[in-house]
N, CA, C and O atoms as a DFTB+ gen file, in Angstrom:
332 C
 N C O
     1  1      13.387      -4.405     -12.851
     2  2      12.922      -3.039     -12.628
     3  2      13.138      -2.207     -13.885
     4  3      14.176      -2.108     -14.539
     5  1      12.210      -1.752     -14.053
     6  2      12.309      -0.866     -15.429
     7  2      13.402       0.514     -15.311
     8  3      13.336       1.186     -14.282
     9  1      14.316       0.870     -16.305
    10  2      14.702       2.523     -15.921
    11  2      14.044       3.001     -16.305
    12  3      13.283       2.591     -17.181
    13  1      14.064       4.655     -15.545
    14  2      13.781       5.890     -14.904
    15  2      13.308       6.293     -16.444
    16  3      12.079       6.289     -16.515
    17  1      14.001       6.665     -17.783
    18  2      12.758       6.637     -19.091
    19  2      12.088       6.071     -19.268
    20  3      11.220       6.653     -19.918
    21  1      11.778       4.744     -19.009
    22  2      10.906       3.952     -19.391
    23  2       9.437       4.194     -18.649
    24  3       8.267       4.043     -19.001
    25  1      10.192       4.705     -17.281
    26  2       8.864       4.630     -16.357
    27  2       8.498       5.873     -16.721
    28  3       7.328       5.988     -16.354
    29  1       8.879       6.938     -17.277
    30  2       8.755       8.556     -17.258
    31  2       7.863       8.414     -18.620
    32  3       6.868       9.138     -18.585
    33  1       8.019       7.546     -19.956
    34  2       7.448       7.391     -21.379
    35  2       5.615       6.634     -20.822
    36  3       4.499       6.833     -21.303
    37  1       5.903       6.091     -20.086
    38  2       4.750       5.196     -19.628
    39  2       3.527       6.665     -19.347
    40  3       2.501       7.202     -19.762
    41  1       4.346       6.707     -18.575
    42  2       3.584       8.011     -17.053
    43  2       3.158       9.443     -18.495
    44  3       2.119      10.104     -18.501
    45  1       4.064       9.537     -19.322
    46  2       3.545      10.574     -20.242
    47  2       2.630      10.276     -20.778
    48  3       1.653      11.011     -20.634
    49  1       2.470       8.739     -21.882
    50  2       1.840       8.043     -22.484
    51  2       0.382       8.273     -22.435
    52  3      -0.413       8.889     -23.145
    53  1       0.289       7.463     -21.195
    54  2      -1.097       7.754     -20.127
    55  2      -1.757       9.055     -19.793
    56  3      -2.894       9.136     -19.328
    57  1      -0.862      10.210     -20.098
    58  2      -1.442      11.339     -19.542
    59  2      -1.777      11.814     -21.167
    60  3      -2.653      12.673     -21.069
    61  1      -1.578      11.694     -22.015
    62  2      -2.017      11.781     -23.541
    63  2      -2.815      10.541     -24.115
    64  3      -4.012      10.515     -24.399
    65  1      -2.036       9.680     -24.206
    66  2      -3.190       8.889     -25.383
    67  2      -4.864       8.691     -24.412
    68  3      -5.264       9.126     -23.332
    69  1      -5.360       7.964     -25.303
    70  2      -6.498       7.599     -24.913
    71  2      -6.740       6.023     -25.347
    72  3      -5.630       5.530     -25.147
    73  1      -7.597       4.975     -25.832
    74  2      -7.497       4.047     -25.777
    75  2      -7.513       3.914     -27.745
    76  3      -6.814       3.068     -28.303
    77  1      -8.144       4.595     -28.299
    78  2      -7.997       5.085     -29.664
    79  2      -6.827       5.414     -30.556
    80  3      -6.689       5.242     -31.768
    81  1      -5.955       5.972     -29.581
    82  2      -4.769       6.396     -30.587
    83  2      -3.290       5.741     -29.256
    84  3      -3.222       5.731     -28.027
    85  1      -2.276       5.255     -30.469
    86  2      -1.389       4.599     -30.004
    87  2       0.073       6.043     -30.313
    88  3       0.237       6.655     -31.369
    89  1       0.860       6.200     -29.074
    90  2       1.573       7.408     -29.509
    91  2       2.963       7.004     -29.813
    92  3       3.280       6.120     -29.017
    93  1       3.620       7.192     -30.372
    94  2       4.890       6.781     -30.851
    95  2       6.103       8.307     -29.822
    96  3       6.006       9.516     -30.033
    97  1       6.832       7.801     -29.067
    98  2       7.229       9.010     -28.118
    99  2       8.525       8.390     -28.234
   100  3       8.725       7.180     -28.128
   101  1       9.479       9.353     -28.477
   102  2      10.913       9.402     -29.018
   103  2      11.156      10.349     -27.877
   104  3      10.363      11.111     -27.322
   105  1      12.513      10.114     -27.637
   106  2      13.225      11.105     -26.290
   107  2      12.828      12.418     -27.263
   108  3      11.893      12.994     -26.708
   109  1      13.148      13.016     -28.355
   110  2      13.201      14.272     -28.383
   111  2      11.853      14.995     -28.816
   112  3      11.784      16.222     -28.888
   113  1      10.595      14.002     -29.150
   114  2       9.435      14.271     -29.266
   115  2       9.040      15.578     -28.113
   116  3       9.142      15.660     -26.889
   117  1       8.416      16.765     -29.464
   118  2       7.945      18.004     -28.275
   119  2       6.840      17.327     -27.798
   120  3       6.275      16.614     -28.627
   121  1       6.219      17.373     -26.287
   122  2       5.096      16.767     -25.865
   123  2       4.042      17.718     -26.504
   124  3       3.048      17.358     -27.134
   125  1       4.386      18.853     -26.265
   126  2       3.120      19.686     -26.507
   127  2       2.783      19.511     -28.752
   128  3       1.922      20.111     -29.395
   129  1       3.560      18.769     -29.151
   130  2       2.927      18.370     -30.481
   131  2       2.281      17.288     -30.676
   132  3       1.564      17.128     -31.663
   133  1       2.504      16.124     -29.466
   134  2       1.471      15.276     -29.480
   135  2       0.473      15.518     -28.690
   136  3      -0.380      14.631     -28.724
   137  1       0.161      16.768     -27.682
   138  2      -1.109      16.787     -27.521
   139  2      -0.981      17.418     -25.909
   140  3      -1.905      17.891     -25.248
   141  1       0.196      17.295     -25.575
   142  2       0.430      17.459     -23.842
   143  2       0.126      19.490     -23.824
   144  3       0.550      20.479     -24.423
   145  1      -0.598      19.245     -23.019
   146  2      -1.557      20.928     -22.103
   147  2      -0.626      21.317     -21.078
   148  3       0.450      20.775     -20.825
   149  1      -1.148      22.310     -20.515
   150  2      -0.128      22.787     -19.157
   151  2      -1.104      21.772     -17.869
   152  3      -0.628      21.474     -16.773
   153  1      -2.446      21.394     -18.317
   154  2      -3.261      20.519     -17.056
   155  2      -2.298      19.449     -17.179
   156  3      -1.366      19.396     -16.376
   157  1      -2.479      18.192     -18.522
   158  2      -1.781      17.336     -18.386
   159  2      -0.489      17.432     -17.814
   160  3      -0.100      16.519     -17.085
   161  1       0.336      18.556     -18.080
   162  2       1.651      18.596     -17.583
   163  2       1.808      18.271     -16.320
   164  3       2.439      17.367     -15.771
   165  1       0.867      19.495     -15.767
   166  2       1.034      19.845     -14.010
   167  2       0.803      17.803     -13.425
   168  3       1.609      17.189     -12.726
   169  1      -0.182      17.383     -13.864
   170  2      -1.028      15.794     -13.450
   171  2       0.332      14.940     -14.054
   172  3       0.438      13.745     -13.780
   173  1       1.046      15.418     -14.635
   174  2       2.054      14.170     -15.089
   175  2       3.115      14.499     -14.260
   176  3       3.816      13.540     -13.938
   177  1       3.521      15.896     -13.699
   178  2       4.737      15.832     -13.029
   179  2       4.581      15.483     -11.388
   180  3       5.442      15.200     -10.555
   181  1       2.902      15.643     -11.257
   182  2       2.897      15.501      -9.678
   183  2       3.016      13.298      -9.700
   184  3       3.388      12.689      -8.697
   185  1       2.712      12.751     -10.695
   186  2       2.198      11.678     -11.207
   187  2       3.704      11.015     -11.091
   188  3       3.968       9.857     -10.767
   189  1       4.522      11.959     -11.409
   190  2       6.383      11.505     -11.595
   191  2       6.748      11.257      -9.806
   192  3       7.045      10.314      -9.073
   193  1       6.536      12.582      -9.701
   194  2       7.030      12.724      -8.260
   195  2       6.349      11.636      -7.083
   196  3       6.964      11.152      -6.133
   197  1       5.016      11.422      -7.409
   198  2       4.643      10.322      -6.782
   199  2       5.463       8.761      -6.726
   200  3       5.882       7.925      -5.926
   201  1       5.336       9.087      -8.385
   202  2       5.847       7.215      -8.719
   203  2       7.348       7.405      -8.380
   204  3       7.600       6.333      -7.831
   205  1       8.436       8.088      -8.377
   206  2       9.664       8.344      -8.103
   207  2       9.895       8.517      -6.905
   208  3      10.875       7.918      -6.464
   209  1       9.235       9.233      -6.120
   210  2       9.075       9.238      -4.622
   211  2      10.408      11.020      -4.877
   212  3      11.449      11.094      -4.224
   213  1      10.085      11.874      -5.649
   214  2      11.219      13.135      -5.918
   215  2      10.244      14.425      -5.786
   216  3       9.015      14.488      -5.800
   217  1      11.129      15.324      -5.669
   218  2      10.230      16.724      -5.711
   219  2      10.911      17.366      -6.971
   220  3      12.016      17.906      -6.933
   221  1      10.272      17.268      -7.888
   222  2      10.735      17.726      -9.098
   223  2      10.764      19.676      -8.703
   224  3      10.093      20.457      -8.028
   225  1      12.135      19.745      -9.726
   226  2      12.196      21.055      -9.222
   227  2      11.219      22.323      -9.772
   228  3      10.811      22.475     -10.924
   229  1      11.034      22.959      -8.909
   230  2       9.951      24.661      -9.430
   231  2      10.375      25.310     -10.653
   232  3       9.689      25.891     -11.494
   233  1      11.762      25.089     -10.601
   234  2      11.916      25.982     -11.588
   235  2      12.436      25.559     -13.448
   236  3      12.931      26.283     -14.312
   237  1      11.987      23.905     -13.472
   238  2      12.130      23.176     -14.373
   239  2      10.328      22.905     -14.705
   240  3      10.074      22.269     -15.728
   241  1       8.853      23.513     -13.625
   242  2       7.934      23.528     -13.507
   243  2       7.302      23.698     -14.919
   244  3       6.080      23.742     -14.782
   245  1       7.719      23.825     -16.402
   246  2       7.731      25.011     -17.317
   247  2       7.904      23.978     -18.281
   248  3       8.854      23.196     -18.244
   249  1       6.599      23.947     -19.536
   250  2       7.141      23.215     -21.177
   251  2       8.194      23.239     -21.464
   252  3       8.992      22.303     -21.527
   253  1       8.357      24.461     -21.703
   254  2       9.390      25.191     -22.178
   255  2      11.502      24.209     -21.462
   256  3      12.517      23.795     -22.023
   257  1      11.079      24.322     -20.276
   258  2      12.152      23.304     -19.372
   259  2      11.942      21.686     -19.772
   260  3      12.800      20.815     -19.635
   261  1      10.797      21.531     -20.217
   262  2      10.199      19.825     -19.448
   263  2      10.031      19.842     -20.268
   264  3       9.040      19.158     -20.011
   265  1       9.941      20.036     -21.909
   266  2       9.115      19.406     -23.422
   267  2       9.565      18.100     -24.251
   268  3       9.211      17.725     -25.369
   269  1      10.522      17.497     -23.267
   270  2      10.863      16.432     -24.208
   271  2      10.579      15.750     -22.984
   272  3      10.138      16.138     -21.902
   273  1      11.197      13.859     -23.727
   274  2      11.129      12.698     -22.790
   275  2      12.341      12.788     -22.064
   276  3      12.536      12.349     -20.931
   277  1      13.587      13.720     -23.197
   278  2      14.656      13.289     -22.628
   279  2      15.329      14.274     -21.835
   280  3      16.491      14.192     -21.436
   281  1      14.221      15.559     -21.561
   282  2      14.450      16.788     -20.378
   283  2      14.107      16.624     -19.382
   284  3      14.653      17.024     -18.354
   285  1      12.684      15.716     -19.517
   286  2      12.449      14.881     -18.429
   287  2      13.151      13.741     -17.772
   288  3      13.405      13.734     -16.568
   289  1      13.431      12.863     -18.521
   290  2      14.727      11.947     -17.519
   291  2      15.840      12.314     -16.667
   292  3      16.431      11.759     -15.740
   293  1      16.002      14.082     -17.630
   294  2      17.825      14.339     -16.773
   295  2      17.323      14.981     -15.602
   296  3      17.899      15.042     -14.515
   297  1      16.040      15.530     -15.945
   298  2      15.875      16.107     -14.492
   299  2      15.520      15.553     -13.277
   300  3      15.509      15.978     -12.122
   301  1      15.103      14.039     -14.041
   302  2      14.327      13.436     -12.443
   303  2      15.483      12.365     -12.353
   304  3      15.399      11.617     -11.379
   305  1      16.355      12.203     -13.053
   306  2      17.650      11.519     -12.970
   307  2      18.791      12.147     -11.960
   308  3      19.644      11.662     -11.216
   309  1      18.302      13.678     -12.372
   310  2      19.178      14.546     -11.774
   311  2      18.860      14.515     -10.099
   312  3      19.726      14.353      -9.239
   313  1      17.616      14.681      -9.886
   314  2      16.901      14.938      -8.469
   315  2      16.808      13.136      -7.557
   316  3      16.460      12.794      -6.427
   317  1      17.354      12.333      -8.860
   318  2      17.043      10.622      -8.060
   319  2      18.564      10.516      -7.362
   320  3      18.792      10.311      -6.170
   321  1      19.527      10.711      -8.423
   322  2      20.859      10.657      -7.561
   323  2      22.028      11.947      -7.126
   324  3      23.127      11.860      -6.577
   325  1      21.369      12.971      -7.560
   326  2      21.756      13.994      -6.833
   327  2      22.666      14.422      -7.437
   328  3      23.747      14.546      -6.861
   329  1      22.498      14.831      -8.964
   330  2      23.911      15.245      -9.786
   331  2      23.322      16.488      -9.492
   332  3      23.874      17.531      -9.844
């Protein structure tokens, strides 16, 4: 079973590249400099919550909260085992 970054880098991946460009995504990579929108965002976090089976929280809803790989792991890390 893959961990919870790995599956979260995938799920970003997909919501940016295209079949043309290959993205190089580092935990502290800003998404929104490789290309990530507030559409892609919203489609990648409902996309998390699906594949995680979590309700990512409202008020982490925000780039600004969510712009890395590795703001994203603590939070759905946070919401998987309940820190």
């Amino acid at each position: 079973m893959m961990d919870v970054e790995t599956i979260i880098k995938n799920i970003i991946v997909k919501q940016i590249s295209n079949d043309e460009t290959q993205i190089e995504l580092l935990p502290e990579t800003n998404l929104q400099s490789i290309g990530m929108d507030s559409i892609r965002f919203i489609k990648m976090i409902v996309y998390i919550e699906k594949e995680l089976n979590i309700e990512y929280p409202d008020d982490k809803l925000l780039i600004a909260e969510s712009g890395t790989l590795r703001q994203i792991t603590t939070i759905v890390e946070n919401c998987l085992y309940n820190l």
